[in-house]
C-alpha positions as CSV (number, residue, x, y, z in Angstrom):
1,X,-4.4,37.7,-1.1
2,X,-3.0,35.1,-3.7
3,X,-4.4,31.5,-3.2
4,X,-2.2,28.9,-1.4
5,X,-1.4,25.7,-2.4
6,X,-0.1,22.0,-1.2
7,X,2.2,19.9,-3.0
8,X,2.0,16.3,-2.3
9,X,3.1,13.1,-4.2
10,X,2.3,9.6,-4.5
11,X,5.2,7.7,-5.1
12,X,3.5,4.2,-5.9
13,X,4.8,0.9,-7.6
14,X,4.2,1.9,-11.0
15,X,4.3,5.3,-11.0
16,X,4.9,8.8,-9.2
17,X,1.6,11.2,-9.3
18,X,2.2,15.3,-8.2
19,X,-1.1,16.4,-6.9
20,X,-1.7,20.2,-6.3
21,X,-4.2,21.2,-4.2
22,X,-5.7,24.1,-2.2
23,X,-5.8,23.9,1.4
24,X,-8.8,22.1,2.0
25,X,-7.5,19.1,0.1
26,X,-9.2,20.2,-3.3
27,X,-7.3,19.3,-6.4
28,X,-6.3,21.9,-8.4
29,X,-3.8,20.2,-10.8
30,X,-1.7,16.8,-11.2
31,X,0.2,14.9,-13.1
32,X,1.6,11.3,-13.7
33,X,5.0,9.2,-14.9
34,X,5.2,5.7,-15.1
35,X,8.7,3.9,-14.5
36,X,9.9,0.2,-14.3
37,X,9.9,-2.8,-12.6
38,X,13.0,-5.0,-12.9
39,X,12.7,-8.7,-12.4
40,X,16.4,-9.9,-13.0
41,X,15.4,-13.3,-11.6
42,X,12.8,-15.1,-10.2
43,X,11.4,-13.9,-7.2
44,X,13.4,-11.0,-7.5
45,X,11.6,-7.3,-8.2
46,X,13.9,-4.5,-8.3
47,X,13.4,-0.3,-9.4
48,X,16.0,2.1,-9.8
49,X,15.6,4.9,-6.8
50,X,16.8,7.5,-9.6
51,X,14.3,6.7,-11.9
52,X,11.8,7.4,-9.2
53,X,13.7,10.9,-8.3
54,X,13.8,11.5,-12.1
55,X,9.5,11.1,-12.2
56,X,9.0,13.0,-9.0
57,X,11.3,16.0,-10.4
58,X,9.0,15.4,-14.1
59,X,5.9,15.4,-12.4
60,X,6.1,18.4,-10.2
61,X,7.4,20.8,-13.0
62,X,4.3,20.0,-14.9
63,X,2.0,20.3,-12.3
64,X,3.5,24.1,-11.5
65,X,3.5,24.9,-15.3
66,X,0.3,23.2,-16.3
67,X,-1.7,25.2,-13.0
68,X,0.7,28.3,-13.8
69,X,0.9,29.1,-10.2
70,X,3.7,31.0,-8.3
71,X,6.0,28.1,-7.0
72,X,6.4,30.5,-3.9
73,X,2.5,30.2,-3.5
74,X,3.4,26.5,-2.6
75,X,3.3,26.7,1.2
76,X,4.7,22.6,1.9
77,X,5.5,19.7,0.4
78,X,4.2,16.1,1.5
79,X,5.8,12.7,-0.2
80,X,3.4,9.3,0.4
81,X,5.4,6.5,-1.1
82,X,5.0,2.5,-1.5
83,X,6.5,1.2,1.4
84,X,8.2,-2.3,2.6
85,X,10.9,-1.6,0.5
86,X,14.4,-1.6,1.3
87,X,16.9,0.8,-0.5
88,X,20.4,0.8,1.2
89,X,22.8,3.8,0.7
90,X,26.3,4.9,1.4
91,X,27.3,7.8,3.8
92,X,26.4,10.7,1.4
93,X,23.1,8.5,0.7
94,X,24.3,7.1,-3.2
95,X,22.1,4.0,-3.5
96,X,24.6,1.5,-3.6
97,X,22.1,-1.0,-6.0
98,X,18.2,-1.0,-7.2
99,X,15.8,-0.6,-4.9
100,X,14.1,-4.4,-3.4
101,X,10.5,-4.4,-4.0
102,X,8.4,-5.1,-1.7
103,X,7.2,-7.4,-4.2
104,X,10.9,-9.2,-3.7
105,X,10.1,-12.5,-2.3
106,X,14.3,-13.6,-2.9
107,X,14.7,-13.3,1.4
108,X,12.4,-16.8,1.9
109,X,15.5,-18.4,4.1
110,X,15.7,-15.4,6.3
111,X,11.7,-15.2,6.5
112,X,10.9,-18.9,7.8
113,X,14.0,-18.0,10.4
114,X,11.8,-15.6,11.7
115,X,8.6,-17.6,11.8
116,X,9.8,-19.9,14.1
117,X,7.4,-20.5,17.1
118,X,10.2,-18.5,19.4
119,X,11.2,-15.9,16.9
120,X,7.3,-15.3,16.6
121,X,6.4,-14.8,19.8
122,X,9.6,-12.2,20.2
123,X,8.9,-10.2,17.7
124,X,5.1,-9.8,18.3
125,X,6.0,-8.8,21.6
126,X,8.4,-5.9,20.7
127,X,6.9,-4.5,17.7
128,X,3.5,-6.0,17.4
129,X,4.4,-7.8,14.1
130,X,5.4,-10.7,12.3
131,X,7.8,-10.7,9.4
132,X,7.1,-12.4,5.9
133,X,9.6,-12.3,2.9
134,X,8.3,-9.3,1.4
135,X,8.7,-7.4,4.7
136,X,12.0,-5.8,5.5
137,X,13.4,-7.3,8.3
138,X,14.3,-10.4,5.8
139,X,15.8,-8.2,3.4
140,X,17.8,-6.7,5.2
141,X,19.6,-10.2,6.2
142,X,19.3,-11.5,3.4
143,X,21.5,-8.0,2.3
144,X,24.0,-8.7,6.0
145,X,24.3,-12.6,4.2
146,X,24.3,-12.7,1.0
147,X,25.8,-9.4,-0.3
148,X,28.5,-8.5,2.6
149,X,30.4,-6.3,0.6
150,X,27.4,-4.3,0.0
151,X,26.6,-4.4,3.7
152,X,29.7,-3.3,4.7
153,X,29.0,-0.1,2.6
154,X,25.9,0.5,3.9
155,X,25.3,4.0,6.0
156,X,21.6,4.0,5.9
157,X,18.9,1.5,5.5
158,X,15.8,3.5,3.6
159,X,12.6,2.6,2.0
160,X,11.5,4.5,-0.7
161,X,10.1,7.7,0.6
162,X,12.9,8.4,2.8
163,X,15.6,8.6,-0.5
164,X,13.1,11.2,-2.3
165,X,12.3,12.9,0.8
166,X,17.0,13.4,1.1
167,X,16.7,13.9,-2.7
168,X,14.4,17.3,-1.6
169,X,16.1,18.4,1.2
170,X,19.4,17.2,2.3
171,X,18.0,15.3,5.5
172,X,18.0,11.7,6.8
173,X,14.1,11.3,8.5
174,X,11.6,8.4,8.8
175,X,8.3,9.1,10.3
176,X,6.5,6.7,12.6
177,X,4.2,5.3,10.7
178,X,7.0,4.3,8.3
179,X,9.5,3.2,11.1
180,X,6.9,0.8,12.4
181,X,7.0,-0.8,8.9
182,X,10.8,-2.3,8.9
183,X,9.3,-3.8,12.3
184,X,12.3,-3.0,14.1
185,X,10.2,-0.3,15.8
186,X,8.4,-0.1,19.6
187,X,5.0,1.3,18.6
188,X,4.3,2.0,22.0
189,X,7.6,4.2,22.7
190,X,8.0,5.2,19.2
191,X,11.5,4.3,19.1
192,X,14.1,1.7,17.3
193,X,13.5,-1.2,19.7
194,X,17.5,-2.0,21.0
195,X,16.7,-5.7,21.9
196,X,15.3,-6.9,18.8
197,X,18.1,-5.1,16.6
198,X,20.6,-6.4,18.9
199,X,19.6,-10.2,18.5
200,X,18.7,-9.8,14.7
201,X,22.1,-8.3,14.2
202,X,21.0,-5.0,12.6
203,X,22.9,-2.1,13.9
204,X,20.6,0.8,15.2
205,X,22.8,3.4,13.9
206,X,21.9,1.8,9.9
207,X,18.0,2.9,10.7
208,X,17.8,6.6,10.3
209,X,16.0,8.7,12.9
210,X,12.2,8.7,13.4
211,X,10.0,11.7,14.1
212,X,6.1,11.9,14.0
213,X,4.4,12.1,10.4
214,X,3.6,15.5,10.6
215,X,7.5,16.8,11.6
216,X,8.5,19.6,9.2
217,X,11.8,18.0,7.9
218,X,13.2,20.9,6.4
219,X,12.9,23.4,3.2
220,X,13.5,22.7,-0.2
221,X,17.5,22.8,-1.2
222,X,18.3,25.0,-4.1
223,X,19.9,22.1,-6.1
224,X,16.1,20.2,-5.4
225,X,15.1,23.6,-6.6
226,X,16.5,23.9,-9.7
227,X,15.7,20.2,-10.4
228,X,11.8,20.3,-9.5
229,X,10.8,24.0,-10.0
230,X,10.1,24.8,-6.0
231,X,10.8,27.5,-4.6
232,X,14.3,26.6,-2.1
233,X,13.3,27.0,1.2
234,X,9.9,25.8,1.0
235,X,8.8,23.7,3.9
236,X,8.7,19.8,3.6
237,X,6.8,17.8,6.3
238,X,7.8,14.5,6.6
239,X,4.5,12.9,5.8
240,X,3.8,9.4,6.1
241,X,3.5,6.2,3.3
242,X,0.9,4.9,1.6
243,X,-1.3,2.5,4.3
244,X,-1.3,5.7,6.7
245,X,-2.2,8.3,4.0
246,X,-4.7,6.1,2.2
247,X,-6.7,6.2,5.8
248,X,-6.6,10.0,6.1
249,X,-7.2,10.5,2.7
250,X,-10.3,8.2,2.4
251,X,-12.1,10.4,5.6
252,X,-11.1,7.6,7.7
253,X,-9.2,9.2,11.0
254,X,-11.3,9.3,13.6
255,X,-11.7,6.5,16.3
256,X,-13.3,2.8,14.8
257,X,-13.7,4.3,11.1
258,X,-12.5,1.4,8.4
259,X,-11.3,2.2,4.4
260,X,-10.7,0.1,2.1
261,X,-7.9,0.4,-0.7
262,X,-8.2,-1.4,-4.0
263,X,-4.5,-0.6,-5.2
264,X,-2.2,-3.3,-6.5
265,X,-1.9,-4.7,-3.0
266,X,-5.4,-4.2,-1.4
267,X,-6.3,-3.6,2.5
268,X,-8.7,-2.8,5.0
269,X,-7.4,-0.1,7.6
270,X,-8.9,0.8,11.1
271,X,-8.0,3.9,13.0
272,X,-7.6,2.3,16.6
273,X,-6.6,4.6,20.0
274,X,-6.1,0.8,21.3
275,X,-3.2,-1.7,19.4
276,X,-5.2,-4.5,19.2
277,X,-4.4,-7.5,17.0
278,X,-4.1,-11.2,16.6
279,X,-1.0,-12.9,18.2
280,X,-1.5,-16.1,16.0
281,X,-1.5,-14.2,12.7
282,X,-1.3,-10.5,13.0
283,X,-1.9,-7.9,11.1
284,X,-0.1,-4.7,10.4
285,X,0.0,-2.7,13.3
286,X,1.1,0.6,12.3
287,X,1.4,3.6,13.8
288,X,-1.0,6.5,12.3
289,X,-0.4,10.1,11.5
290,X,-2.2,10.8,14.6
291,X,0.9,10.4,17.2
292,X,-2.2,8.8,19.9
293,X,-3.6,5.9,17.3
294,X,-2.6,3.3,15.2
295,X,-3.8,1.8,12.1
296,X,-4.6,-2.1,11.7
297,X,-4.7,-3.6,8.4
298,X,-5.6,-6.5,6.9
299,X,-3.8,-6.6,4.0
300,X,-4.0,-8.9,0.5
301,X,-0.6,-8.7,-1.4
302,X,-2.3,-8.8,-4.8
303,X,-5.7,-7.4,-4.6
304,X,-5.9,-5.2,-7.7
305,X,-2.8,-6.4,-8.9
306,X,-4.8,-9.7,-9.6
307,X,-6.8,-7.7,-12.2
308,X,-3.5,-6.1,-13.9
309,X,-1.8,-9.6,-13.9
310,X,-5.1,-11.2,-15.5
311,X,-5.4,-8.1,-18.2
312,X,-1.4,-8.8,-18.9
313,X,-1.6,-12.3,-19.7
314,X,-5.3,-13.0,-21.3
315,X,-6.9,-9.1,-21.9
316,X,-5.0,-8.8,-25.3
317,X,-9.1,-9.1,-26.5
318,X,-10.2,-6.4,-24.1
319,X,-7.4,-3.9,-24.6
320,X,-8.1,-4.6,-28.5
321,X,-11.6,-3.7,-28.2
322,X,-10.7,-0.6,-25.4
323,X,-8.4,0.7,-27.8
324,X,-11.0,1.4,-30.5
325,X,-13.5,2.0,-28.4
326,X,-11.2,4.9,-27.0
327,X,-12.0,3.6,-23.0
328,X,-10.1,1.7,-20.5
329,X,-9.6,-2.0,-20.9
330,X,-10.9,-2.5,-17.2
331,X,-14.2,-0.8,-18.5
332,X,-14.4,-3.4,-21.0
333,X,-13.8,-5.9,-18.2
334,X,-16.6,-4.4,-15.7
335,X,-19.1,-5.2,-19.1
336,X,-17.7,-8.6,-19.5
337,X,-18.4,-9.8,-16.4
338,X,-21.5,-8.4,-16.1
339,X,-22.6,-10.7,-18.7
340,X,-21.7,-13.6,-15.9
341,X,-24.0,-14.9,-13.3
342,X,-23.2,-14.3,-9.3
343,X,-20.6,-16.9,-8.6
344,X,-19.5,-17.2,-12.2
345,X,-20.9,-20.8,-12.6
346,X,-19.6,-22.4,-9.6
347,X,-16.0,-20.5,-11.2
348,X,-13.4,-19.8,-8.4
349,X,-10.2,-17.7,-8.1
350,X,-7.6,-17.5,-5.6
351,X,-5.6,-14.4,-5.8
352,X,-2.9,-15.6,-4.1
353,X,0.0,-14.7,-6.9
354,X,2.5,-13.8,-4.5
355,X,2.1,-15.3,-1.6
356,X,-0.7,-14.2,0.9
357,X,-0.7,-11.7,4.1
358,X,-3.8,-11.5,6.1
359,X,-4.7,-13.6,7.9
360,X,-2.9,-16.3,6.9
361,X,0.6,-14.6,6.9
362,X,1.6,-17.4,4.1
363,X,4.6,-16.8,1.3
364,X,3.8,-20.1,-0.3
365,X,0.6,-19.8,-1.0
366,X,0.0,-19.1,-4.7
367,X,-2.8,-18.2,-7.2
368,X,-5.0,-20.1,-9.6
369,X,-9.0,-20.6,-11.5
370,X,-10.2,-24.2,-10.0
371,X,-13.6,-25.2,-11.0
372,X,-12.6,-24.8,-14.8
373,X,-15.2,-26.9,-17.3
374,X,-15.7,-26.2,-20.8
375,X,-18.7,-24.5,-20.4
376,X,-16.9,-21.3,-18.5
377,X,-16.0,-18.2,-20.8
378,X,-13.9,-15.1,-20.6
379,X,-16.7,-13.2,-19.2
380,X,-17.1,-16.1,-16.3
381,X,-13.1,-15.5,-16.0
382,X,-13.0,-12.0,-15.2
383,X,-15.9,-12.0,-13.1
384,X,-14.1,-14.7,-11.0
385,X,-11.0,-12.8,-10.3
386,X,-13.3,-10.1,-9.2
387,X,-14.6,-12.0,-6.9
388,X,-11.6,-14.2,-5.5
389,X,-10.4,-10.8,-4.4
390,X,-13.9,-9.8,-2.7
391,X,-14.0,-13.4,-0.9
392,X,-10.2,-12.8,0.4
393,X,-11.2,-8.9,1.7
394,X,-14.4,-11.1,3.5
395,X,-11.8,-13.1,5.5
396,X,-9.7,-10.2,6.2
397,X,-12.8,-8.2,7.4
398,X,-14.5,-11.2,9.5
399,X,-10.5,-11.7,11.3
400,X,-10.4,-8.4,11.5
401,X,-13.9,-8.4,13.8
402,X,-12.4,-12.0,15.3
403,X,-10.2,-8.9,17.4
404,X,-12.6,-6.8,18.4
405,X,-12.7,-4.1,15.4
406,X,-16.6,-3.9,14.0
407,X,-16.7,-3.0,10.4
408,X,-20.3,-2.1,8.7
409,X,-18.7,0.0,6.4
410,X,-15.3,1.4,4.6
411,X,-14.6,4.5,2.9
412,X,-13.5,2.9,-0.7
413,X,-10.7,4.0,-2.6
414,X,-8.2,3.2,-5.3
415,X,-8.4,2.1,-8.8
416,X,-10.9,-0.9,-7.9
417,X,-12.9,1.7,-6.6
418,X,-14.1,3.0,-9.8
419,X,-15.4,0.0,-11.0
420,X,-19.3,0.2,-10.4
421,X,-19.7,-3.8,-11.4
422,X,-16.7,-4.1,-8.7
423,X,-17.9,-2.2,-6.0
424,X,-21.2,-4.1,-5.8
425,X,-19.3,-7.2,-6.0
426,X,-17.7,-6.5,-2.7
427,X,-20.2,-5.3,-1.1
428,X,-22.3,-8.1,-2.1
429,X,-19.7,-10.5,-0.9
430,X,-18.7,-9.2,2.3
431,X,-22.3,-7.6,3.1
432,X,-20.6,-4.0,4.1
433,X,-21.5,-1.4,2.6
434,X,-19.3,0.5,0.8
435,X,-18.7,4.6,0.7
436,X,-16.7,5.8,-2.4
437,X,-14.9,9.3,-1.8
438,X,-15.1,12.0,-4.7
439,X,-11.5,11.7,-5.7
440,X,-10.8,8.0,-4.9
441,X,-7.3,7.5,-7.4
442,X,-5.9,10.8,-5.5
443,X,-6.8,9.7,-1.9
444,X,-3.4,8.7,-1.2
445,X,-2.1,12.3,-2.6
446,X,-5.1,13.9,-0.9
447,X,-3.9,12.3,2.6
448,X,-0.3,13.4,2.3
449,X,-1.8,17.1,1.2
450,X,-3.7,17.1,4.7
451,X,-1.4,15.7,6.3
452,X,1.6,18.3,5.6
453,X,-1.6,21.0,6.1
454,X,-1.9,19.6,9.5
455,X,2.0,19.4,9.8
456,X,1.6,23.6,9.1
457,X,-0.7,23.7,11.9
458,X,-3.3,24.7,9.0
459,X,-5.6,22.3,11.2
460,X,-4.9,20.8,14.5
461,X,-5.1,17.5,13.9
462,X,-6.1,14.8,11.7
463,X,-9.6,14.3,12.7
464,X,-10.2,17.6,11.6
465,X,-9.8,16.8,8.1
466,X,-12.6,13.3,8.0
467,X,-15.1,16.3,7.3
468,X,-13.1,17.6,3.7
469,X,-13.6,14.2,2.2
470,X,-16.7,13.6,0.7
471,X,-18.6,10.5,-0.8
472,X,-19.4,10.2,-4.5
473,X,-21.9,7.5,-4.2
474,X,-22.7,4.7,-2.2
475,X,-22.9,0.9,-2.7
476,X,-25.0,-1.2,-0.3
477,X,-25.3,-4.9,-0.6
478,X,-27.7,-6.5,-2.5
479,X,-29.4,-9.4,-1.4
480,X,-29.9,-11.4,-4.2
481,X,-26.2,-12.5,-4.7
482,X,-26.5,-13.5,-1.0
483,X,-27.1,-17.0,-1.0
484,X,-24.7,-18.2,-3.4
485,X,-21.7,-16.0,-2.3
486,X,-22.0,-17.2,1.3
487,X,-21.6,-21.2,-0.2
488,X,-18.5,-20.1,-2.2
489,X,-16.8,-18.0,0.8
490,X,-17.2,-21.2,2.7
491,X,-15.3,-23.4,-0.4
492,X,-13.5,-21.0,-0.8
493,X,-11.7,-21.3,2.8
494,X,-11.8,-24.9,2.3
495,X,-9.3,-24.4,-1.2
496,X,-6.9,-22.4,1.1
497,X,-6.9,-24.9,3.7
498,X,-6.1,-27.7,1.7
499,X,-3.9,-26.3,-0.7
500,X,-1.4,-24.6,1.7
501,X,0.9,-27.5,2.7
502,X,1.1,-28.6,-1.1
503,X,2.1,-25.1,-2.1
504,X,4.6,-24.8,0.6
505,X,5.8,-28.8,0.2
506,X,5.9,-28.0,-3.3
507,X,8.4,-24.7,-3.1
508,X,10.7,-26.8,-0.9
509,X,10.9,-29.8,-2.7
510,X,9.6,-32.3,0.2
């Protein structure tokens, strides 16, 4: 019998990866294309939908011609995607502009219109959530107000996934999981809530219809075909984006078990048979791949994204030295600041660069080092932004548990992952212990493989799958570092607290 294969992609900020893999999740091949983000003014973060199609299309021919398999021996495709993005497109699904980030902070008006103390309390009712500017709800009025012509054009309202998923086969889908991100959605009923669309002014009939993750949309079109190197016909289940995949891929299904994901935005996720959350400042409540849970995340908009920025502006030393040293610049990082004490001299960052989600929901707040003397260095530097971003994951844990969710460890994933100096920082910081998968870059890939293997009825459910993940090591926290990161998470809680009204007074000119 010839060996079967999954397709799945990962559709992420910066990049599309193609991962092949057998039908126990295993990687057999994959492959990776960068493409752009457009800032064309402040606040403003744009990408091009068809350079995304053009690196999906890249990305999968190579992985069929680099494995040299039999495209027919692919038996579905999955797509996992960014998400809280908002791509509008005319009746035969033409993007009618760039894709908004959800890095795209430009809908702030429409936002604080939504945070008002009734607005609030409606929309946490209906759909369990509360709206920030990078959220979709806001950028899609800010779309309705600003650009009417373009509104008036608009047939569908997509995120990103959804355009690559009619790209491969002709259909208009969201799943669940990626409905109950536009929060327009009843997670309960699973269905585009009428009442909240009617008052906000969106018309149902712009959201496109919803089916459970692991729907098989349809097969591969010939012109899809032609373009990616499939074989037409071949099945594609609708899959689910990157918060929901990132749990199943990390071995995190079943009831109560937490992951964390160290991507550019950084989160810890909870597979919950319960929606439980905080009415004050919830987090996301999202539906799972699982049709009977849901997923609550405490998510940090610039987690390792921090790092990136910080290796942008001031690792032009680092990336020298990586370069001839023929390693990663972030490797040269993890031995810079290994060089610093625990709590970097009394050295703090707050990664707050584009505002802040859990638990503060907060779109003013914004980053910075305080503490600076002349006595810190680039090693005590580095090590801080490492652990300005554990501190922030400690708050979103201990809020997290403030609910009812107890967390004593997470399955770790994502490009912070790798870091061993990194790793221990967290765990030291938030005293959890921390469980890094195998394959912890391809988790998100590895979920949507499962997911469309569940999706074939390859396995019944999702649960089934926690078992096919495995650890690669394990980080428990030492307790040596513990005494002086529990005085800096208290300071810094006490920096947030006073800073927040003077960020905000100071973005609205008061």
């Amino acid at each position: 019998m010839p060996q079967k294969y999954i397709l799945a992609h990962d559709t992420g900020t910066g990049g599309d990866k193609a991962v092949l893999t057998d039908l126990e999740g295993r990687i057999v091949e994959s492959a990776y294309q960068p493409y752009e983000v457009y800032t064309p003014r402040p606040d403003w973060v744009e990408q091009d939908p068809d350079e995304l199609w053009q690196a999906f299309t890249t990305t999968t021919r190579e992985v069929i011609q680099k494995s040299a398999i039999d495209p027919h021996d692919v038996q579905g495709v999955g797509v996992s995607a960014q998400m809280f993005n908002l791509l509008p497109v005319d009746e035969a699904c033409r993007p009618i502009g760039r894709m908004l980030s959800w890095l795209d902070v430009r809908s702030v008006q429409q936002a604080d219109r939504l945070l008002t103390a009734d607005m609030r309390a409606f929309m946490y009712e209906h759909t369990g959530n509360m709206p920030t500017a990078k959220d979709i709800v806001p950028k899609i009025l800010w779309l309705k107000e600003e650009r009417p012509e373009l509104w008036e054009r608009t047939r569908w309202l997509l995120d990103c996934k959804e355009y690559i998923l009619f790209r491969l086969t002709g259909e208009v889908a969201i799943d669940w999981h990626g409905a109950s991100v536009f929060f327009l959605f009843d997670p309960h009923t699973k269905t585009w809530d009428q009442e909240v669309c009617a008052r906000l002014g969106i018309p149902v009939e712009k959201l496109p219809p919803a089916f459970p993750s692991t729907h098989v949309l349809g097969g591969v079109t010939p012109e899809a075909a032609g373009q990616t190197g499939l074989a037409a016909g071949t099945p594609v289940v609708l899959c689910a984006g990157d918060v929901a995949v990132a749990q199943s891929g990390s071995g995190s299904n079943r009831e109560g078990r937490a992951h964390l994901c160290i991507g550019t935005a950084t989160w810890v996720g909870v597979s919950s048979a319960t929606l439980r959350n905080d009415p004050e400042k919830p987090f996301w409540a999202l539906n799972h791949i699982d049709p009977d849970k849901w997923i609550i995340a405490g998510e940090m908009e610039t987690g390792g994204g921090a790092l990136q920025w910080y290796r942008n502006l001031l690792g032009a030393e680092e990336a020298r030295e990586a370069g001839e040293r023929g390693i990663s610049t972030y490797q040269v990082f993890d031995e810079l600041a290994a060089t610093a004490p625990a709590g970097s001299d009394n050295l703090f960052f707050t990664p707050w660069l584009s505002g802040e989600r859990a638990p503060v929901l907060d779109h003013y707040a914004r980053g910075g080092f305080l503490g600076l003397s002349m006595g810190h260095t680039r090693a005590h530097l580095t090590r801080s932004v490492m652990e300005g971003i554990a501190f922030h994951i400690r708050w979103i844990i201990e809020a997290m548990e403030k609910v009812g969710f107890e967390i004593d460890a997470m399955q770790a994933i994502g490009g912070g992952s790798a870091s061993p100096l990194w790793t221990q920082i967290i765990a030291d910081v938030t005293t959890r212990r921390l469980n890094v998968v195998e394959s912890p870059l391809e988790a998100g890939a590895m979920g949507a493989a499962l997911a469309v293997a569940v999706g074939l009825g390859i396995y019944p459910n999702m649960d089934a799958v926690d078992e096919l993940i495995k650890v690669k090591r394990v980080v428990e926290p030492q307790e040596a570092n513990q005494a002086v990161y529990d005085r800096m998470y208290e300071t810094y809680r006490q920096f947030y607290a006073a800073l927040a009204p003077i960020y905000r007074a100071a973005a609205l000119g008061a």
